[in-house]
N, CA, C and O atoms as a GROMACS GRO file, in nm:
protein
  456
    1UNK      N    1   2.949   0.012   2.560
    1UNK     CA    2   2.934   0.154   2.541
    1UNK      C    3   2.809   0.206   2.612
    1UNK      O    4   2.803   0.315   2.669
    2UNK      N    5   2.702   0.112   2.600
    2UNK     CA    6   2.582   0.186   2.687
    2UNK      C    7   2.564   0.196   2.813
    2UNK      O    8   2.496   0.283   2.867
    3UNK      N    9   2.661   0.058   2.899
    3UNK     CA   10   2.704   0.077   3.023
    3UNK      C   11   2.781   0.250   3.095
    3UNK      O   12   2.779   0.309   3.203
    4UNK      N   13   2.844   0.273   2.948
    4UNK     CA   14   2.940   0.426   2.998
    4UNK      C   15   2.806   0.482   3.011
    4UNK      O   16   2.810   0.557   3.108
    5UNK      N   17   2.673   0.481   2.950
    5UNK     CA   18   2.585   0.579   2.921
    5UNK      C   19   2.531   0.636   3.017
    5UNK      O   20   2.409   0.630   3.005
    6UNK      N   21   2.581   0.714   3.152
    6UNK     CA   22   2.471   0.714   3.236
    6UNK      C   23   2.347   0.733   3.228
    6UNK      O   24   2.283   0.700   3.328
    7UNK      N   25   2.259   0.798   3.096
    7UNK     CA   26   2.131   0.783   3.073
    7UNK      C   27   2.086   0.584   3.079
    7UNK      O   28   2.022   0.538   3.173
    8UNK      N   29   2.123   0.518   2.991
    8UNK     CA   30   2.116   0.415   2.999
    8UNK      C   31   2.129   0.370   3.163
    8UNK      O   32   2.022   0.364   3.222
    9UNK      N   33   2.227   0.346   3.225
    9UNK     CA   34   2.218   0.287   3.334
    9UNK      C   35   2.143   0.378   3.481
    9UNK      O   36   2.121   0.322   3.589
   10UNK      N   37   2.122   0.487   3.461
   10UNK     CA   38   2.035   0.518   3.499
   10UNK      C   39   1.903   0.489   3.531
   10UNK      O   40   1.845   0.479   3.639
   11UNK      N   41   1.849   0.471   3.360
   11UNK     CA   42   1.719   0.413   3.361
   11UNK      C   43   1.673   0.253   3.370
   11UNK      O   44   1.562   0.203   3.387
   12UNK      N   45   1.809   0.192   3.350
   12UNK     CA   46   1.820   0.049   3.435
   12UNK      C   47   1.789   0.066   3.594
   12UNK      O   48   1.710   0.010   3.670
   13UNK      N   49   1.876   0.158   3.609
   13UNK     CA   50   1.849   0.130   3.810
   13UNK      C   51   1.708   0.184   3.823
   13UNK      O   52   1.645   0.114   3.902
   14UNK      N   53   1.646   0.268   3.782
   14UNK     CA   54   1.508   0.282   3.814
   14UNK      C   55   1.383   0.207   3.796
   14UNK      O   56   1.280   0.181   3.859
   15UNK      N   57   1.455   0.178   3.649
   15UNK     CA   58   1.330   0.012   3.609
   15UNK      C   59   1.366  -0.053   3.723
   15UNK      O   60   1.276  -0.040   3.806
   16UNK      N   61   1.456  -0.116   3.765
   16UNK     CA   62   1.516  -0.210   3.830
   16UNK      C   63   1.443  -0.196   3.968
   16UNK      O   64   1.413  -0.297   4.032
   17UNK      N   65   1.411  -0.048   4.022
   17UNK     CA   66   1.377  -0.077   4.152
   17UNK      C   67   1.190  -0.010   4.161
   17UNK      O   68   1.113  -0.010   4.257
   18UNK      N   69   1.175   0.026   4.057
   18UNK     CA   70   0.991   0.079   3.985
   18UNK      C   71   0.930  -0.115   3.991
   18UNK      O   72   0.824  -0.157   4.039
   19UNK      N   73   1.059  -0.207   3.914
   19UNK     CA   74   0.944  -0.330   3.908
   19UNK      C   75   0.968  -0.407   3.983
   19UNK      O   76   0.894  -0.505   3.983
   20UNK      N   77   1.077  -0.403   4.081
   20UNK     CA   78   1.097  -0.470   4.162
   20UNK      C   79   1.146  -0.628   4.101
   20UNK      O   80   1.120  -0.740   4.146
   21UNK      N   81   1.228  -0.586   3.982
   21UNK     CA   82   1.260  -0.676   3.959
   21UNK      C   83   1.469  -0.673   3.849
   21UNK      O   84   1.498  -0.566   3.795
   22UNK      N   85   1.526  -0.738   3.842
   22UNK     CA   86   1.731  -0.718   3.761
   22UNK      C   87   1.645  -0.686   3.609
   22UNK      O   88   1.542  -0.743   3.574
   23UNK      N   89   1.710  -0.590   3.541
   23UNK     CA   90   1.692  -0.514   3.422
   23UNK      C   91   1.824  -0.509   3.336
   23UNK      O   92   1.921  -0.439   3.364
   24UNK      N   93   1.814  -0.586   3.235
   24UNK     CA   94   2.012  -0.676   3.185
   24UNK      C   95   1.926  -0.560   3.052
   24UNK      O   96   1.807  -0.558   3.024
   25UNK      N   97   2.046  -0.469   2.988
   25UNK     CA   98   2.106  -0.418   2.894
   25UNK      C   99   2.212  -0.479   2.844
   25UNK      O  100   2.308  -0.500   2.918
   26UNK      N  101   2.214  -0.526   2.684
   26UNK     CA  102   2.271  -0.608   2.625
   26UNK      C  103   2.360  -0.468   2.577
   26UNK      O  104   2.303  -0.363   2.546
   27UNK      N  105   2.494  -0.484   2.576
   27UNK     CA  106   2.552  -0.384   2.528
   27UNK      C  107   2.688  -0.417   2.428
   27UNK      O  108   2.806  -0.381   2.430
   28UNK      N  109   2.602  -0.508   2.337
   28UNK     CA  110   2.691  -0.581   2.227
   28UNK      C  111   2.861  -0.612   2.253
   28UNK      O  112   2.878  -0.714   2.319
   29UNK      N  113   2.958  -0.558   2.221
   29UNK     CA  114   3.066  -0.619   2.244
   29UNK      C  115   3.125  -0.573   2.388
   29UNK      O  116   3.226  -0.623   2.439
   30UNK      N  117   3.047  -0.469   2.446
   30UNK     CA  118   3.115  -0.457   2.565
   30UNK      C  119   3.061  -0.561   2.690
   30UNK      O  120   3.123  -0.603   2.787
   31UNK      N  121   2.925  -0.584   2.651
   31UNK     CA  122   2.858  -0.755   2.725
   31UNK      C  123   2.725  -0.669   2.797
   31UNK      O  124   2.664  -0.576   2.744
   32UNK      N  125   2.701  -0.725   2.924
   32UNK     CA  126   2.576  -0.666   2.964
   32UNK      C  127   2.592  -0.642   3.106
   32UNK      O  128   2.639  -0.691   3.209
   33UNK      N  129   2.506  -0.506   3.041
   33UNK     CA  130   2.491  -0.418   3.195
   33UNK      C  131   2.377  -0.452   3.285
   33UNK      O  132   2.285  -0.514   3.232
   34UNK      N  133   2.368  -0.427   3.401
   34UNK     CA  134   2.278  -0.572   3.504
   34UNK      C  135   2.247  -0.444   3.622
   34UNK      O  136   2.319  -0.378   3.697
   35UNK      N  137   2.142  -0.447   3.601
   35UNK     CA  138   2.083  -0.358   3.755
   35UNK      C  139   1.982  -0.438   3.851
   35UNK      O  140   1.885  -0.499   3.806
   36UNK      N  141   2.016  -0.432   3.988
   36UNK     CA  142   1.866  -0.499   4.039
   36UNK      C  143   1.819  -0.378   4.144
   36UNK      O  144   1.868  -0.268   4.172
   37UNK      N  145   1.676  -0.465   4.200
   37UNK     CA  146   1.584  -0.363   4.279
   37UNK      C  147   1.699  -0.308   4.344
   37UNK      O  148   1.731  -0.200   4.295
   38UNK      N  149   1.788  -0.356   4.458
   38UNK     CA  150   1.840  -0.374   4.568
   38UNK      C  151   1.993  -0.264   4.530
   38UNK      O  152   2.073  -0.230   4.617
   39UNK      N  153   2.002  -0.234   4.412
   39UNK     CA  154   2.078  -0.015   4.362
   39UNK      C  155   2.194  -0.149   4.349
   39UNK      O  156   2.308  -0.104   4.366
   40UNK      N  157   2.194  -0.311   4.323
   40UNK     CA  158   2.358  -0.348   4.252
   40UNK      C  159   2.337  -0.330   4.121
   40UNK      O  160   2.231  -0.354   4.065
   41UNK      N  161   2.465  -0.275   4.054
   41UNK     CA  162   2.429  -0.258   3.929
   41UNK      C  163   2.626  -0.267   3.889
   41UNK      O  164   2.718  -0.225   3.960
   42UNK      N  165   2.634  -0.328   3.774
   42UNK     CA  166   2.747  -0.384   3.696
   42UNK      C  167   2.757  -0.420   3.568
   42UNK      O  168   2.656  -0.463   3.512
   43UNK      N  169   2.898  -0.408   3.486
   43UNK     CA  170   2.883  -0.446   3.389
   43UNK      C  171   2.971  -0.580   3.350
   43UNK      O  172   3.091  -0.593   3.374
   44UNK      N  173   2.875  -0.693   3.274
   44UNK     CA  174   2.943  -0.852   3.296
   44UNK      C  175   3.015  -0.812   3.115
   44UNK      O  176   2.956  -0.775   3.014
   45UNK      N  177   3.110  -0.830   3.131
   45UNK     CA  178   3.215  -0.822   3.048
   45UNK      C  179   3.167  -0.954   2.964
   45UNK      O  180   3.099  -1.044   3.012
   46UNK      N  181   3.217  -0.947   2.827
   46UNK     CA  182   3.158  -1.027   2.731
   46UNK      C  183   3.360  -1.138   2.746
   46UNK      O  184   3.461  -1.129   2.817
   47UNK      N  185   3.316  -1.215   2.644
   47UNK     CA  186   3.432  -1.300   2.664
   47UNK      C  187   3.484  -1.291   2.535
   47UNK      O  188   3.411  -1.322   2.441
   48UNK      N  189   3.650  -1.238   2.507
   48UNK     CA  190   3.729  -1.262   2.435
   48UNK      C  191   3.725  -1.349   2.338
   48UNK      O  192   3.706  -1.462   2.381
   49UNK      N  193   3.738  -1.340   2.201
   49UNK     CA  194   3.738  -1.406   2.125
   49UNK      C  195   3.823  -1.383   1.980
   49UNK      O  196   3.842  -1.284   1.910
   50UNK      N  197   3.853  -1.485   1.972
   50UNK     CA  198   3.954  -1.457   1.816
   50UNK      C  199   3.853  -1.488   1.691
   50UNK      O  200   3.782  -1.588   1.690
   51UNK      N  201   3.854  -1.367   1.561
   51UNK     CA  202   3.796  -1.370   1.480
   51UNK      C  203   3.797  -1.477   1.406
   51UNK      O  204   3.861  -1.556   1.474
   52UNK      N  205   3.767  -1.530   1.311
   52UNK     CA  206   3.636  -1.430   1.267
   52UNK      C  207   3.506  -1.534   1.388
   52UNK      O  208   3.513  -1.646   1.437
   53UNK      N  209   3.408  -1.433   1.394
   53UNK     CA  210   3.326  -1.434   1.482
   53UNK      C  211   3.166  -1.374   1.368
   53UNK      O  212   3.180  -1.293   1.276
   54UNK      N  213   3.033  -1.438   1.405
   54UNK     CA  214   2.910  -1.404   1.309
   54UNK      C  215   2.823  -1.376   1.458
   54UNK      O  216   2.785  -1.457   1.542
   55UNK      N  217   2.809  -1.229   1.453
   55UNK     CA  218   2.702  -1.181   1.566
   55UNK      C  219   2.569  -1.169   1.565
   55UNK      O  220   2.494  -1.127   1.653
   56UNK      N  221   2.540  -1.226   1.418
   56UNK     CA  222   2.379  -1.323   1.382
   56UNK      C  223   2.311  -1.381   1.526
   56UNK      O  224   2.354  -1.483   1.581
   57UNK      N  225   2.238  -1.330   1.560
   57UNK     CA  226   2.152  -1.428   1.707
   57UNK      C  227   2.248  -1.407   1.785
   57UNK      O  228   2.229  -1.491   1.874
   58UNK      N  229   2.360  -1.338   1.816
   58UNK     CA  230   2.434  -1.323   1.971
   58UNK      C  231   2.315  -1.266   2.053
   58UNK      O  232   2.308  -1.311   2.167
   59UNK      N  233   2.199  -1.158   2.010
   59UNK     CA  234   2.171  -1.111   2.105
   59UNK      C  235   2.029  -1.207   2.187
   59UNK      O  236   2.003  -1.200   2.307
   60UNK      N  237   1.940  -1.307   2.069
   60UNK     CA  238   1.928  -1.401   2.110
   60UNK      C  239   1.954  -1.515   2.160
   60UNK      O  240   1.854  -1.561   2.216
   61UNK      N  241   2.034  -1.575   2.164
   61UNK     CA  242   2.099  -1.623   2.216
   61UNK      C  243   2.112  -1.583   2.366
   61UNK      O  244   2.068  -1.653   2.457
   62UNK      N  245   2.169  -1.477   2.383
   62UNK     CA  246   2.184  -1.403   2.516
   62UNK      C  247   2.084  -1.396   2.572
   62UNK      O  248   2.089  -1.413   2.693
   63UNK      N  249   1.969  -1.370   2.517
   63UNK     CA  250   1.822  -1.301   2.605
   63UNK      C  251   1.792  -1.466   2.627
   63UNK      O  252   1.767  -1.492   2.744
   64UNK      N  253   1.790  -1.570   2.544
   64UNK     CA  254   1.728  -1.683   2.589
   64UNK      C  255   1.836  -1.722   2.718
   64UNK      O  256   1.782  -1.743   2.826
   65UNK      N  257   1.962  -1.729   2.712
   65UNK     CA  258   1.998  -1.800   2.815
   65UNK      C  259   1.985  -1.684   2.930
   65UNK      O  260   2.005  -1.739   3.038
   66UNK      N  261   1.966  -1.588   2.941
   66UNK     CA  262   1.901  -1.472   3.077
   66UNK      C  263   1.811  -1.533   3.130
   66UNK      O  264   1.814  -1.565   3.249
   67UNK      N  265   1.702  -1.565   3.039
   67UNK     CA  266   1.551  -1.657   3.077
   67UNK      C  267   1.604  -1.774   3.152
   67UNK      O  268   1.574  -1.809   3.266
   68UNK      N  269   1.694  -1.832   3.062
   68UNK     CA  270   1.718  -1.927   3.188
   68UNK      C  271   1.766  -1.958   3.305
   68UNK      O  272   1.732  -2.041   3.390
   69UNK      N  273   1.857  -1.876   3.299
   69UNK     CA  274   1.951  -1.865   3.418
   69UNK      C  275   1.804  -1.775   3.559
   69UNK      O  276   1.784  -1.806   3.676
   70UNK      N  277   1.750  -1.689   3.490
   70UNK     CA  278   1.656  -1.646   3.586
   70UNK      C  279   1.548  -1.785   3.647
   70UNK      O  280   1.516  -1.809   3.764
   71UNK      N  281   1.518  -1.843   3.545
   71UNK     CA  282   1.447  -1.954   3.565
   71UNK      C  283   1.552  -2.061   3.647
   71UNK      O  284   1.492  -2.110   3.742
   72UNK      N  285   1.616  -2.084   3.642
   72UNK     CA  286   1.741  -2.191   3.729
   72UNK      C  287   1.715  -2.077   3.900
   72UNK      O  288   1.730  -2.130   4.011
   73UNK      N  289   1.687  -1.961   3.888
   73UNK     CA  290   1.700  -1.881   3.996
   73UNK      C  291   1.838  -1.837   4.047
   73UNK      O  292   1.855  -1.833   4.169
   74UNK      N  293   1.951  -1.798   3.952
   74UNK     CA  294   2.063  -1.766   3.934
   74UNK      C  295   2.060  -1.624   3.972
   74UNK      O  296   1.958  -1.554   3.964
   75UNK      N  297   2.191  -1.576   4.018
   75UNK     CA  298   2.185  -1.448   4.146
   75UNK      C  299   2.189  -1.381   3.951
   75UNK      O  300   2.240  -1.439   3.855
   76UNK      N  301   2.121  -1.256   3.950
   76UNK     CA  302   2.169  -1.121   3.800
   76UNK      C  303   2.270  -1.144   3.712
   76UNK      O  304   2.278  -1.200   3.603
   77UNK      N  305   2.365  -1.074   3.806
   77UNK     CA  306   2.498  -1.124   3.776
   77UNK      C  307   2.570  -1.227   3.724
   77UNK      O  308   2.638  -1.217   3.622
   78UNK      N  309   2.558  -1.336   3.797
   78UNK     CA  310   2.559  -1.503   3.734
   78UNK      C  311   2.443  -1.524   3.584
   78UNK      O  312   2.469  -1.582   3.478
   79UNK      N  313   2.329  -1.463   3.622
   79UNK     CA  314   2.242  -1.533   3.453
   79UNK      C  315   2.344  -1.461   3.367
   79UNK      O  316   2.408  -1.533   3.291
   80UNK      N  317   2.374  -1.312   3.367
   80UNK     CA  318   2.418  -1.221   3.259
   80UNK      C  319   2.557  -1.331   3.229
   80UNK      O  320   2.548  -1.394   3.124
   81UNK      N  321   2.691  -1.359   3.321
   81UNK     CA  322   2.779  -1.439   3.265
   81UNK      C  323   2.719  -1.555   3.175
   81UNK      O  324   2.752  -1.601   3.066
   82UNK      N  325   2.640  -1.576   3.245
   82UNK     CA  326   2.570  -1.756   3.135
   82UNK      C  327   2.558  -1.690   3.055
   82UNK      O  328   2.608  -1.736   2.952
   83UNK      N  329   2.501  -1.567   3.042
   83UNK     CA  330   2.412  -1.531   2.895
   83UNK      C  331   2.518  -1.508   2.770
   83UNK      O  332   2.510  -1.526   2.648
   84UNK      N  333   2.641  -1.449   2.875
   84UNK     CA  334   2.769  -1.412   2.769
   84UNK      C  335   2.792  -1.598   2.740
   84UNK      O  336   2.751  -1.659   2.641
   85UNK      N  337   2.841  -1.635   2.818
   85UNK     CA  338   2.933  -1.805   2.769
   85UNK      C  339   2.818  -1.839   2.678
   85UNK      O  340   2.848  -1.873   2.564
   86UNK      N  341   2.706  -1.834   2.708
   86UNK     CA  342   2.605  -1.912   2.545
   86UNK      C  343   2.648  -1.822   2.426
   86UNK      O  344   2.696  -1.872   2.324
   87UNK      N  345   2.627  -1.676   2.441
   87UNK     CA  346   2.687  -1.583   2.343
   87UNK      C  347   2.812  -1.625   2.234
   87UNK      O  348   2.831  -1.640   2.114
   88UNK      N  349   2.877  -1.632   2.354
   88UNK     CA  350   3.017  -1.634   2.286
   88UNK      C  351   3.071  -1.798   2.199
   88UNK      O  352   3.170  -1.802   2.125
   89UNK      N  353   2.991  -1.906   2.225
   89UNK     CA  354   2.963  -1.973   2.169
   89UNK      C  355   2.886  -1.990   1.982
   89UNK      O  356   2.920  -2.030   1.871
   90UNK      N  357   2.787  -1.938   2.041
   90UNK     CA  358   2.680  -1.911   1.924
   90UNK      C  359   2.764  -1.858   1.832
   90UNK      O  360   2.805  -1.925   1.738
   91UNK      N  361   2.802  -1.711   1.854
   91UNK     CA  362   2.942  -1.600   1.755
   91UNK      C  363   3.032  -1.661   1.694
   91UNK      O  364   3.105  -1.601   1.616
   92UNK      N  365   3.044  -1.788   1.714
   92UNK     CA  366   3.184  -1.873   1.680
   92UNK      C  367   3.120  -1.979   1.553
   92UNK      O  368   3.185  -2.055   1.482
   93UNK      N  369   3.006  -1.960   1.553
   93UNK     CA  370   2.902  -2.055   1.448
   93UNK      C  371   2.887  -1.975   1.298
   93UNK      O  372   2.778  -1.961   1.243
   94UNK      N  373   3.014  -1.925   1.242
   94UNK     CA  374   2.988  -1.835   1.083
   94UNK      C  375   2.930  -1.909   1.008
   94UNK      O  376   2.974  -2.023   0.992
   95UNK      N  377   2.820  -1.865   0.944
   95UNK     CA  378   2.748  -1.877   0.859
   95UNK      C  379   2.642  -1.968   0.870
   95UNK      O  380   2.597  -2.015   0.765
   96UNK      N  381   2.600  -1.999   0.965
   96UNK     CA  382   2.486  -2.118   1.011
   96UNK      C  383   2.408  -2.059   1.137
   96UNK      O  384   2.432  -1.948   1.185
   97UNK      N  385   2.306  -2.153   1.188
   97UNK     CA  386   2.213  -2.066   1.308
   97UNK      C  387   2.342  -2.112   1.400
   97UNK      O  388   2.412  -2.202   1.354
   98UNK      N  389   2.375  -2.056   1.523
   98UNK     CA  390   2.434  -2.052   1.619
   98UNK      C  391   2.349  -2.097   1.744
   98UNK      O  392   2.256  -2.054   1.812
   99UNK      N  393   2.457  -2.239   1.737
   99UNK     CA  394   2.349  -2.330   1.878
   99UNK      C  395   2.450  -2.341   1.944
   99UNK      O  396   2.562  -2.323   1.896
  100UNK      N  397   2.418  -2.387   2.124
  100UNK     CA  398   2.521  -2.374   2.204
  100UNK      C  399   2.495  -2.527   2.238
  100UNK      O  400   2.379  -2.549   2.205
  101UNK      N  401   2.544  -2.627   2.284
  101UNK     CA  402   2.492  -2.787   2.354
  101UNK      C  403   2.542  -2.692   2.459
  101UNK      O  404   2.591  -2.579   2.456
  102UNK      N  405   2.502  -2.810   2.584
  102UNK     CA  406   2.502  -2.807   2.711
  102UNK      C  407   2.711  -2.852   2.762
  102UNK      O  408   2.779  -2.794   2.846
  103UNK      N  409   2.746  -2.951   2.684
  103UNK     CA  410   2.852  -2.956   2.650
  103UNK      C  411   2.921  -2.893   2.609
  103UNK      O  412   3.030  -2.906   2.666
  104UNK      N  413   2.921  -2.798   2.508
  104UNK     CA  414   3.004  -2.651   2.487
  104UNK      C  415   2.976  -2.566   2.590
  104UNK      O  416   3.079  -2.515   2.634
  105UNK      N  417   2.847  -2.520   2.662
  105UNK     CA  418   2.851  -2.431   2.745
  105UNK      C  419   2.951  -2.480   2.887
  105UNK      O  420   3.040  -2.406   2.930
  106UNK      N  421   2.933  -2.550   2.918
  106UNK     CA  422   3.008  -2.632   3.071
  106UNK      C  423   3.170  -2.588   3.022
  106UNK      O  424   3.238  -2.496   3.068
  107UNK      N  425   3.209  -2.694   2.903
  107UNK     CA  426   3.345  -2.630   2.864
  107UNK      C  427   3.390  -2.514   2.885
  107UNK      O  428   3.478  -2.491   2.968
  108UNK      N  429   3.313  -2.390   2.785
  108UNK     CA  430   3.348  -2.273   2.767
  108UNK      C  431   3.325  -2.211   2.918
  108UNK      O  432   3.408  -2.127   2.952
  109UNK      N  433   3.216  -2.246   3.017
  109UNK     CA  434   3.218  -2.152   3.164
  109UNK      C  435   3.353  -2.191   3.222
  109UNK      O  436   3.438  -2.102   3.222
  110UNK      N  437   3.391  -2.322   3.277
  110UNK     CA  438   3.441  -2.388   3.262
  110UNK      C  439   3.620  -2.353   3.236
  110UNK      O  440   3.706  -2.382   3.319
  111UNK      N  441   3.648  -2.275   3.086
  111UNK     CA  442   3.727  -2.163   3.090
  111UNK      C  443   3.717  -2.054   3.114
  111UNK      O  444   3.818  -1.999   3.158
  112UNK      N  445   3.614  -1.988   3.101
  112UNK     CA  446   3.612  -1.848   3.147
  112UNK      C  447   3.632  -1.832   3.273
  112UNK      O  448   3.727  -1.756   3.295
  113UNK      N  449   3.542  -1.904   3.437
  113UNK     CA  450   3.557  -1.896   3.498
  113UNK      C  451   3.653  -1.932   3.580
  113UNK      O  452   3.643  -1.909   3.700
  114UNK      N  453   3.764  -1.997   3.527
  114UNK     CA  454   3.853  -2.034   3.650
  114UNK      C  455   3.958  -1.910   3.600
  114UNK      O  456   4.060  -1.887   3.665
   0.00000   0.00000   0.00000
């Protein structure tokens, strides 16, 4: 929904090219909106899931695997998908902290991406 926002993505593309650096808006079930310096800007669709689902730490979850994928030096676009496949993992963990292994993530990209 905040992706529709043009205020929101607006002020993504300007952060985005003020710090010279991709500016990811988490935009809960619709996934995250991704601007960089360089005016690309998109929204990475979150991944399908059958209920029940606990959105406890989805959005951590998400911001940590962004960090990483930036840290791996992954193109915007690509961290924001990682950030969803750890997401959508974690969501699937009702009633406990929501951890992703390295083994669930590979799986789950794994399906999403082909």
């Amino acid at each position: 929904r905040a992706a529709a926002n043009t205020d929101v993505a607006l002020a993504a593309e300007r952060f985005a090219k003020n710090t010279a650096r991709p500016v990811f808006v988490t935009t809960g079930r619709d996934g995250i909106w991704v601007s960089t310096p360089d005016g690309a800007a998109g929204q990475v669709p979150t991944i399908e899931l059958a209920e029940p689902i606990d959105i406890v730490g989805a959005g951590d979850s998400a911001t940590a695997a962004l960090i990483v994928g930036m840290i791996a030096e992954l193109p915007p676009m690509a961290a924001a998908e990682f950030a969803n496949v750890v997401a959508s993992i974690t969501v699937q963990q009702c009633g406990t902290t929501g951890t992703a292994s390295p083994r669930q993530i590979l799986a789950r990209w794994n399906e999403w991406t082909v």
